[in-house]
PDB file of the backbone (N, CA, C, O) and the ligand in Angstrom, with CONECT records:
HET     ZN  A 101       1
ATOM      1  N   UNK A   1     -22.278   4.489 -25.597  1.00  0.00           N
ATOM      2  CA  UNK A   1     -22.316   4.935 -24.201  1.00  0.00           C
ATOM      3  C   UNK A   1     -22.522   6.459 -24.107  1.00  0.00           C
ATOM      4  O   UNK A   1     -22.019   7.158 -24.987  1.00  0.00           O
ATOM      5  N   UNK A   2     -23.199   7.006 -23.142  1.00  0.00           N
ATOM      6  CA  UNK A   2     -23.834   8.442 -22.837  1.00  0.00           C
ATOM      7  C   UNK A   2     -22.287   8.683 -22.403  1.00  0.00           C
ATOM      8  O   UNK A   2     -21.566   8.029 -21.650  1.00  0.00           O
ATOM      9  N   UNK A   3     -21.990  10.115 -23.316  1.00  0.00           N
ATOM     10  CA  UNK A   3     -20.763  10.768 -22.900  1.00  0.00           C
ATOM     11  C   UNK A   3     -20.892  11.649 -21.959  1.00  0.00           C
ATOM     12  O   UNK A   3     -19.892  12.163 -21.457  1.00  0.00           O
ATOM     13  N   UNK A   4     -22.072  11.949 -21.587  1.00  0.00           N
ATOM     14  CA  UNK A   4     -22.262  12.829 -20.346  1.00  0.00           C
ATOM     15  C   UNK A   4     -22.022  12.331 -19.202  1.00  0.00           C
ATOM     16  O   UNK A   4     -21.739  13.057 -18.249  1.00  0.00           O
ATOM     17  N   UNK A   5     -22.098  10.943 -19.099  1.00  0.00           N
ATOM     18  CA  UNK A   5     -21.894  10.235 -18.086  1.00  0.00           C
ATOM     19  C   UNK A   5     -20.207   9.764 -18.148  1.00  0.00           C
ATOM     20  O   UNK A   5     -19.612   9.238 -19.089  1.00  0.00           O
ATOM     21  N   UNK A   6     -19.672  10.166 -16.758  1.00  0.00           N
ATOM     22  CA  UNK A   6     -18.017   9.767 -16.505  1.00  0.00           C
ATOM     23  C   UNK A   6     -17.789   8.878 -14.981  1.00  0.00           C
ATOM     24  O   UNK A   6     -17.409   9.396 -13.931  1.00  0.00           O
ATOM     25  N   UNK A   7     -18.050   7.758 -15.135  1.00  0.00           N
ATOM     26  CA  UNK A   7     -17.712   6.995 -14.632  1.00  0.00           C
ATOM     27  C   UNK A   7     -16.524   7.151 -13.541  1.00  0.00           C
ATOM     28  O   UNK A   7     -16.583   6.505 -12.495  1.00  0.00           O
ATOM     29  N   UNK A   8     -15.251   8.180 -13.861  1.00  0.00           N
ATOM     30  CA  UNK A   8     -14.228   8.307 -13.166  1.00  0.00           C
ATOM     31  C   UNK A   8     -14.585   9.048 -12.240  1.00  0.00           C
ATOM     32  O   UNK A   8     -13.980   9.004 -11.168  1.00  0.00           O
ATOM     33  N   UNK A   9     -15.863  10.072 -12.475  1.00  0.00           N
ATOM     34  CA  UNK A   9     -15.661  11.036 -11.474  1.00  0.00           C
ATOM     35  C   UNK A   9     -16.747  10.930 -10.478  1.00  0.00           C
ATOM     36  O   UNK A   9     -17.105  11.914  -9.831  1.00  0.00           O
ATOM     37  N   UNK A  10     -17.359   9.597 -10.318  1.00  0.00           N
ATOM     38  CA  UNK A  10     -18.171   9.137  -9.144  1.00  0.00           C
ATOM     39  C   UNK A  10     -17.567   8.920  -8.102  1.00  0.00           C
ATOM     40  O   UNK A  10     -16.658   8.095  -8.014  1.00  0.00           O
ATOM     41  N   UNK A  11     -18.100   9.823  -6.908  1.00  0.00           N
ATOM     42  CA  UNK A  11     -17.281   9.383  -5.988  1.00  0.00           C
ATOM     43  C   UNK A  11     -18.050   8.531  -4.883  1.00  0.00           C
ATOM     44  O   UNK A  11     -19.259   8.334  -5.004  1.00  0.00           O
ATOM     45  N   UNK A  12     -17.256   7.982  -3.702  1.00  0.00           N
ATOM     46  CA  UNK A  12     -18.264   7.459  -2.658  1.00  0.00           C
ATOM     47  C   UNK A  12     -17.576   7.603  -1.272  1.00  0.00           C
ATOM     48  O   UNK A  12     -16.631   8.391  -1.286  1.00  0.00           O
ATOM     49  N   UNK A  13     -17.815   7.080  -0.211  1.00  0.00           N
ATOM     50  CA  UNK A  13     -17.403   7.641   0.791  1.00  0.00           C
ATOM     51  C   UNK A  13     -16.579   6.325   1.717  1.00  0.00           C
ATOM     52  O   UNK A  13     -17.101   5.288   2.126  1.00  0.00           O
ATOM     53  N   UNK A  14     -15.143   6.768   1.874  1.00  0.00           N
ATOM     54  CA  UNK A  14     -14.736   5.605   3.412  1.00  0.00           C
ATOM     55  C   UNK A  14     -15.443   5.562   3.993  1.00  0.00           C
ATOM     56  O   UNK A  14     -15.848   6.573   4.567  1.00  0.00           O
ATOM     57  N   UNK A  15     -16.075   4.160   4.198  1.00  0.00           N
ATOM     58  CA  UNK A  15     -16.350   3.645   5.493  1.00  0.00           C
ATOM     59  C   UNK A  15     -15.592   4.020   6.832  1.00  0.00           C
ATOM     60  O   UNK A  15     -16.142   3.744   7.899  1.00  0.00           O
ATOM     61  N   UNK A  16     -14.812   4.408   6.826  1.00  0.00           N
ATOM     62  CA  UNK A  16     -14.065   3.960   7.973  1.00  0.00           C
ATOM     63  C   UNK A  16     -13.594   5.976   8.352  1.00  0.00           C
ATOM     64  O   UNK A  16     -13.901   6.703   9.297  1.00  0.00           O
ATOM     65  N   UNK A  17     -13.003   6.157   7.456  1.00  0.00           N
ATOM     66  CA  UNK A  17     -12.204   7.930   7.718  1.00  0.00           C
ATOM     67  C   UNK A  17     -13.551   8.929   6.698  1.00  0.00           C
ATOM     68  O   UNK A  17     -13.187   9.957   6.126  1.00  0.00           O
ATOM     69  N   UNK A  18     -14.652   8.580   6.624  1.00  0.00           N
ATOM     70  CA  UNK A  18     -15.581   9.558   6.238  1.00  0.00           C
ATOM     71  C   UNK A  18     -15.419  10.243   4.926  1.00  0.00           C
ATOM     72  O   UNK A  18     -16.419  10.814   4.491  1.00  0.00           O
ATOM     73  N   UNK A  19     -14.302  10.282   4.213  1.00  0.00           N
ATOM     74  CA  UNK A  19     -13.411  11.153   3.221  1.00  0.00           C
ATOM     75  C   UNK A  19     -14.311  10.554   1.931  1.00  0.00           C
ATOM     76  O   UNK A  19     -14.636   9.369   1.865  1.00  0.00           O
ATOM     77  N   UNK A  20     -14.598  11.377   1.100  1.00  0.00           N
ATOM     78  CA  UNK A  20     -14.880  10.869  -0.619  1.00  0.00           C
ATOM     79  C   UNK A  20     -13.221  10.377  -1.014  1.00  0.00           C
ATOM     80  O   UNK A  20     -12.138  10.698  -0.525  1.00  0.00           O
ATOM     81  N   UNK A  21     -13.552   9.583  -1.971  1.00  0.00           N
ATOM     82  CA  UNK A  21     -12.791   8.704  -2.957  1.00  0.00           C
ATOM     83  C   UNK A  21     -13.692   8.325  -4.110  1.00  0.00           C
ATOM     84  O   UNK A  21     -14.889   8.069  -4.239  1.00  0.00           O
ATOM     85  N   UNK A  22     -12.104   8.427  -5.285  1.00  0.00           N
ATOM     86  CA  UNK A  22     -13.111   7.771  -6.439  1.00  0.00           C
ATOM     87  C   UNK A  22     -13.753   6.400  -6.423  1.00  0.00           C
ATOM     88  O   UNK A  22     -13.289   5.427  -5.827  1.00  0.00           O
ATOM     89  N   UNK A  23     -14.741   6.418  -7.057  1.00  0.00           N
ATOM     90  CA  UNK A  23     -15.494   5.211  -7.261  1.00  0.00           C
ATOM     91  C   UNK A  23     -14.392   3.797  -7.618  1.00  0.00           C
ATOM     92  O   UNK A  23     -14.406   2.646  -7.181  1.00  0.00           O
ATOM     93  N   UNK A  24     -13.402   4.553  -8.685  1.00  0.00           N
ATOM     94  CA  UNK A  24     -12.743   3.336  -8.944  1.00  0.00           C
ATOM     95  C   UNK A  24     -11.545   2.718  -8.294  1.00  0.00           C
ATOM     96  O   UNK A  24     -11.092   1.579  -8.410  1.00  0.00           O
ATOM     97  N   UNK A  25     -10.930   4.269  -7.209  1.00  0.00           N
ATOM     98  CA  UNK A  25     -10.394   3.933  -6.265  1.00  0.00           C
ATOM     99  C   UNK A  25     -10.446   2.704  -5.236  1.00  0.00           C
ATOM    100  O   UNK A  25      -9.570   1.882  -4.967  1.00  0.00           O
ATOM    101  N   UNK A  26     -11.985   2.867  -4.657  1.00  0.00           N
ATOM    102  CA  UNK A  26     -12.604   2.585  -3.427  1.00  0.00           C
ATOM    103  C   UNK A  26     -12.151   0.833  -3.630  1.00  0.00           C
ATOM    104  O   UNK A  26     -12.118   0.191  -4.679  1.00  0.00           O
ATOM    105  N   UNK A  27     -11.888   0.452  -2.458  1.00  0.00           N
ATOM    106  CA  UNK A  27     -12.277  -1.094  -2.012  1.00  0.00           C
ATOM    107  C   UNK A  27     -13.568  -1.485  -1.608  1.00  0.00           C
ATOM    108  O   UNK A  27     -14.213  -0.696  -0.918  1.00  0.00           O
ATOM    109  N   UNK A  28     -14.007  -2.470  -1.893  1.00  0.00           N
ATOM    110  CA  UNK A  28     -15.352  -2.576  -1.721  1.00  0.00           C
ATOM    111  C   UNK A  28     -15.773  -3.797  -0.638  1.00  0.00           C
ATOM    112  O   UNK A  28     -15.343  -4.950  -0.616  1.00  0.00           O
ATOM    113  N   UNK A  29     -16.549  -3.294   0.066  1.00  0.00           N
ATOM    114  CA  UNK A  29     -16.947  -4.527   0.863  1.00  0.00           C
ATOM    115  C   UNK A  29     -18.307  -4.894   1.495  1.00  0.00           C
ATOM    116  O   UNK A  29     -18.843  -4.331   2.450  1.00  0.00           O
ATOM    117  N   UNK A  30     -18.822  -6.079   0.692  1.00  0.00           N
ATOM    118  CA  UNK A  30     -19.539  -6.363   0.864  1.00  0.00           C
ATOM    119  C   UNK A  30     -20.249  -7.104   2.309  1.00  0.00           C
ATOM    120  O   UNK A  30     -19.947  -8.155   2.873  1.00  0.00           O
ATOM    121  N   UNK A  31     -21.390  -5.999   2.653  1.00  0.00           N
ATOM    122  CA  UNK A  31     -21.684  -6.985   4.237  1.00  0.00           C
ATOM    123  C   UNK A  31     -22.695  -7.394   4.352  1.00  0.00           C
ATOM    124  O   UNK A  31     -23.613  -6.982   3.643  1.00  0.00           O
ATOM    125  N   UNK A  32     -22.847  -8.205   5.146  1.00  0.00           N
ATOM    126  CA  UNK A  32     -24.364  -9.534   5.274  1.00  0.00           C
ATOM    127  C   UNK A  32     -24.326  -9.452   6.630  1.00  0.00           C
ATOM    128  O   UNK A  32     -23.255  -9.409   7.235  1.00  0.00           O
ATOM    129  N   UNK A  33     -25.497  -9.423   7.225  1.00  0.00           N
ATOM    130  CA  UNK A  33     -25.428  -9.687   8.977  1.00  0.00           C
ATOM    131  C   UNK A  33     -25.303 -10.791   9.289  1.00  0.00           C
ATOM    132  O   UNK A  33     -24.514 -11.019  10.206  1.00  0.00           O
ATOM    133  N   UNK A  34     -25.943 -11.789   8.730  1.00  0.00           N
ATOM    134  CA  UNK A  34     -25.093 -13.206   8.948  1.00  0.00           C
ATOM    135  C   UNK A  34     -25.418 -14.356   7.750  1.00  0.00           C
ATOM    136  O   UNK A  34     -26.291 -13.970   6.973  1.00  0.00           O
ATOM    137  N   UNK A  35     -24.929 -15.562   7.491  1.00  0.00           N
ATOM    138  CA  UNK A  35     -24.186 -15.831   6.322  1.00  0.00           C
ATOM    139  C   UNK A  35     -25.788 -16.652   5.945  1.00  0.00           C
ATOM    140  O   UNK A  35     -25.564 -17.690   5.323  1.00  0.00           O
ATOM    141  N   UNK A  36     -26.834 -16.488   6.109  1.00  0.00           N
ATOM    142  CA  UNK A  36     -27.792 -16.500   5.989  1.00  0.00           C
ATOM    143  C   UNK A  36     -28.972 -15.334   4.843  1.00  0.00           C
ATOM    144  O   UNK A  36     -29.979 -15.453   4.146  1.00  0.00           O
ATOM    145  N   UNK A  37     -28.050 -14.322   5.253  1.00  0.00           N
ATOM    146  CA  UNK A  37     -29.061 -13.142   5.095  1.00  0.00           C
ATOM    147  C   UNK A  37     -28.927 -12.927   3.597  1.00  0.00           C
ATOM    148  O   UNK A  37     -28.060 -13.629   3.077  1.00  0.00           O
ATOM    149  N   UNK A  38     -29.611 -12.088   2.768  1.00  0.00           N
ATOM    150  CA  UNK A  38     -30.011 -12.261   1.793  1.00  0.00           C
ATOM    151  C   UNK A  38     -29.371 -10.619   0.976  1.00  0.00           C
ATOM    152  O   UNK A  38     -29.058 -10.222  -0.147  1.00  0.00           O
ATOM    153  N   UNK A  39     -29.442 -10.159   2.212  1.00  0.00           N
ATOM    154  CA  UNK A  39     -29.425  -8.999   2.123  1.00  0.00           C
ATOM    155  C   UNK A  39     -28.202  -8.564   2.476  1.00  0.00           C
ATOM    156  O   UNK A  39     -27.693  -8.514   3.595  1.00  0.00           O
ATOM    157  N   UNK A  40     -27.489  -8.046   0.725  1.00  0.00           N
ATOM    158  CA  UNK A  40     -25.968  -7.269   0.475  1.00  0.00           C
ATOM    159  C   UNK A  40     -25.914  -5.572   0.989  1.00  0.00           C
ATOM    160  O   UNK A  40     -26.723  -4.788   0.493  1.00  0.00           O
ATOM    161  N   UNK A  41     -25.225  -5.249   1.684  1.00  0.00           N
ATOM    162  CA  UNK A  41     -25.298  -3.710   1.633  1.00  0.00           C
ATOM    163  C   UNK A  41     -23.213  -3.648   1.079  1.00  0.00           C
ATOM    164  O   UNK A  41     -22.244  -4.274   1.510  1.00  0.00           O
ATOM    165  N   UNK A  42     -23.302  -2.972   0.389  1.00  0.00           N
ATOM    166  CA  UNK A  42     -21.671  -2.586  -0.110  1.00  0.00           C
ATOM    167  C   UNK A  42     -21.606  -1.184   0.679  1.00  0.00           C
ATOM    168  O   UNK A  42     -22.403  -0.266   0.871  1.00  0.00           O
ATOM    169  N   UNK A  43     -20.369  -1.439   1.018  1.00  0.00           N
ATOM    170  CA  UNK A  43     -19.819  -0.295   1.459  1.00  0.00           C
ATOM    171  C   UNK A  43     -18.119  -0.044   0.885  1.00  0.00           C
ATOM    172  O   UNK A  43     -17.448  -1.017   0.540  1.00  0.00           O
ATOM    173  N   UNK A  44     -17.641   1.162   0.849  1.00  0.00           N
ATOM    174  CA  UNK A  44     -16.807   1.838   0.180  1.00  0.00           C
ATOM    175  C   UNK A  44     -15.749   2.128   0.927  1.00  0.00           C
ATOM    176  O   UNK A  44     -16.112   2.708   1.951  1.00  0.00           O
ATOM    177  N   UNK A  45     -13.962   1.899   0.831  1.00  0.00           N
ATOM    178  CA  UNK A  45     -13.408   2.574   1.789  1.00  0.00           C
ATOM    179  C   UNK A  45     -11.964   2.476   0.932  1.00  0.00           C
ATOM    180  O   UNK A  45     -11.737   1.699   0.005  1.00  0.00           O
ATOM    181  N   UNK A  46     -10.921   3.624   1.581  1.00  0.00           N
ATOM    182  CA  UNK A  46      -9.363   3.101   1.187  1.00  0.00           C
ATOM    183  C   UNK A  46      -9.182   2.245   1.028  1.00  0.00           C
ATOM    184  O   UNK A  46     -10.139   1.595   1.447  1.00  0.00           O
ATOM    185  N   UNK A  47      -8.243   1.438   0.499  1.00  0.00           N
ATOM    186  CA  UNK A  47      -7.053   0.078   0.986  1.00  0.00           C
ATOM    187  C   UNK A  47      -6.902   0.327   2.308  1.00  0.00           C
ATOM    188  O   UNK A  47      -7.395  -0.344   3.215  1.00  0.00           O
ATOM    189  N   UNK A  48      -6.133   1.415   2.436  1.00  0.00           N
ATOM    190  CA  UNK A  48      -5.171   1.536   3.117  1.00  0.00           C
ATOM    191  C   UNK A  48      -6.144   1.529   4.931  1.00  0.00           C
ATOM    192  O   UNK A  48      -5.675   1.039   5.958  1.00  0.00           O
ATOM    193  N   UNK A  49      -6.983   1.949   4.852  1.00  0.00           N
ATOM    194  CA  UNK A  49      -7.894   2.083   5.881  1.00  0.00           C
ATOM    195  C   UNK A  49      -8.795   0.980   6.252  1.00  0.00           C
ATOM    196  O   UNK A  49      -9.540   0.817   7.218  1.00  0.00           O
ATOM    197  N   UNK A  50      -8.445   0.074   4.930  1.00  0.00           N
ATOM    198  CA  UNK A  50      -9.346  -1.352   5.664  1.00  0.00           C
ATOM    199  C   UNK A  50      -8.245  -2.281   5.912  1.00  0.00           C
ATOM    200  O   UNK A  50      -8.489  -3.473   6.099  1.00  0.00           O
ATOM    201  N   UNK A  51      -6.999  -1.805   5.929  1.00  0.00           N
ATOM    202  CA  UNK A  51      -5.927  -2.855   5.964  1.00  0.00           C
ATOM    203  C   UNK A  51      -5.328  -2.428   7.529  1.00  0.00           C
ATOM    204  O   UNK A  51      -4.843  -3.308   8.241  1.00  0.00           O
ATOM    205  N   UNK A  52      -5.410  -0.989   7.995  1.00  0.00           N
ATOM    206  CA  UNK A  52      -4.920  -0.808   9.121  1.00  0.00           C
ATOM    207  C   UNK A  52      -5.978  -1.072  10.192  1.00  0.00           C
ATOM    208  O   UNK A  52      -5.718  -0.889  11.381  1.00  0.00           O
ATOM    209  N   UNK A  53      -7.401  -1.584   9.693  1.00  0.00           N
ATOM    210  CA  UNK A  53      -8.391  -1.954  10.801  1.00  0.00           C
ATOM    211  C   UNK A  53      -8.708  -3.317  11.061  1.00  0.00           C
ATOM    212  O   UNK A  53      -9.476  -3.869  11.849  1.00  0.00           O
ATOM    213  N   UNK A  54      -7.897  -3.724  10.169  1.00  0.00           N
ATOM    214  CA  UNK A  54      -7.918  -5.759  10.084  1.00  0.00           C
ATOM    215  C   UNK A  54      -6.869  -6.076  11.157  1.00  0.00           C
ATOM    216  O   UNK A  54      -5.786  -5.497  11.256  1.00  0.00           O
ATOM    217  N   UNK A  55      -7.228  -6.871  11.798  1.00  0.00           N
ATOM    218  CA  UNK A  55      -6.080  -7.135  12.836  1.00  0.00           C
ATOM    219  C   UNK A  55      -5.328  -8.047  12.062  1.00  0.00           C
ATOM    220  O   UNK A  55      -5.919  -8.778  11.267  1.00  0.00           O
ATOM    221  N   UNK A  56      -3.807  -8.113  12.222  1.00  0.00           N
ATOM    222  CA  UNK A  56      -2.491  -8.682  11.306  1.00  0.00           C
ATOM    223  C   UNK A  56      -2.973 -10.123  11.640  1.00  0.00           C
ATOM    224  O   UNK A  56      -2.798 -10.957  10.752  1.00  0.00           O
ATOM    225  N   UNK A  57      -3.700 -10.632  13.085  1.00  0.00           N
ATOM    226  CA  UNK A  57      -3.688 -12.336  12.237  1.00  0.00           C
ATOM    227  C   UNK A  57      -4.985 -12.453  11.255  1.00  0.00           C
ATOM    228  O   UNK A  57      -5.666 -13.478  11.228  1.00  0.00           O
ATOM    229  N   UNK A  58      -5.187 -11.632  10.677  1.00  0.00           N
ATOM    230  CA  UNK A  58      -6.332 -11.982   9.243  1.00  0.00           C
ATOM    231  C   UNK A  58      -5.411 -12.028   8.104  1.00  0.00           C
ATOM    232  O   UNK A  58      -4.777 -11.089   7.622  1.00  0.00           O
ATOM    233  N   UNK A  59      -5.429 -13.262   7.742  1.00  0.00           N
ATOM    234  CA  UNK A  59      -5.003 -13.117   5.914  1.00  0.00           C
ATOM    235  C   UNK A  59      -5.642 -12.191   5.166  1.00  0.00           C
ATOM    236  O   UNK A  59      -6.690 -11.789   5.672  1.00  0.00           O
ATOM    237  N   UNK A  60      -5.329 -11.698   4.065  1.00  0.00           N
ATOM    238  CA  UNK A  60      -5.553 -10.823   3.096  1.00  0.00           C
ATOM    239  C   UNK A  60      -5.592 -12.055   1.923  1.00  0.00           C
ATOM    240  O   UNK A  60      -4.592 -12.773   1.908  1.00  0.00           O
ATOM    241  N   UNK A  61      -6.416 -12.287   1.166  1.00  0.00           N
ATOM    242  CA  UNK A  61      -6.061 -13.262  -0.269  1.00  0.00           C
ATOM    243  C   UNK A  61      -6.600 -12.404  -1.527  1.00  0.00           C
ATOM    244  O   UNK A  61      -6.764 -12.907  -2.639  1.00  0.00           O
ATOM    245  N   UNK A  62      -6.837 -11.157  -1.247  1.00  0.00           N
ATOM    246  CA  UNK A  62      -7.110 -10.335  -2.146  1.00  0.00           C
ATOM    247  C   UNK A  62      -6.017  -9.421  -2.750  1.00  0.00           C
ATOM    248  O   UNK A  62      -5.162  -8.762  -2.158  1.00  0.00           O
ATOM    249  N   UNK A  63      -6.305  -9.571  -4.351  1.00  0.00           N
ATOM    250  CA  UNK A  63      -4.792  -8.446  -4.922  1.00  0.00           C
ATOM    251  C   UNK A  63      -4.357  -7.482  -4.415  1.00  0.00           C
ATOM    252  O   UNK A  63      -5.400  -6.893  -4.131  1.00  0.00           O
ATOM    253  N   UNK A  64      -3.570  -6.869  -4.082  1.00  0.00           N
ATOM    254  CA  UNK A  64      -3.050  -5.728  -3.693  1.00  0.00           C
ATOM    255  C   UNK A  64      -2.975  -4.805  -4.991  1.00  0.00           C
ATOM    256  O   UNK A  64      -2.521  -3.663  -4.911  1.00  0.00           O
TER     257      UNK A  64
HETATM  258 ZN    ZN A 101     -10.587   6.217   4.505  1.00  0.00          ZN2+
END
């Protein structure tokens, strides 16, 4: 593996609060315009910022 390359220090951006975070930080979420479409766009954000924009009756079944 290229040691020039560091994986830790990629960053990307909340979706949601605009802020960089590490790459390996980030939650990731994948969106489709509808369950048809073909077409993935990922987007990047806190936990903590995609958990306070989910309204509480959504389950979570993802690790914490
Ligand atoms: Zn954020």
């Amino acid at each position: 593996m290229d040691k020039t390359y560091n994986e830790d220090k990629i960053e990307v951006v909340c979706c949601f609060c605009g802020k960089p975070l590490s790459y390996h930080d980030a939650m990731v979420i994948n969106v489709q315009s509808n369950i048809k479409s073909e077409e993935v766009q990922q987007l990047f954000c806190h936990k903590e910022h995609f958990i306070e924009k989910l309204d509480k009756s959504v389950p979570l079944y993802i690790d914490n």
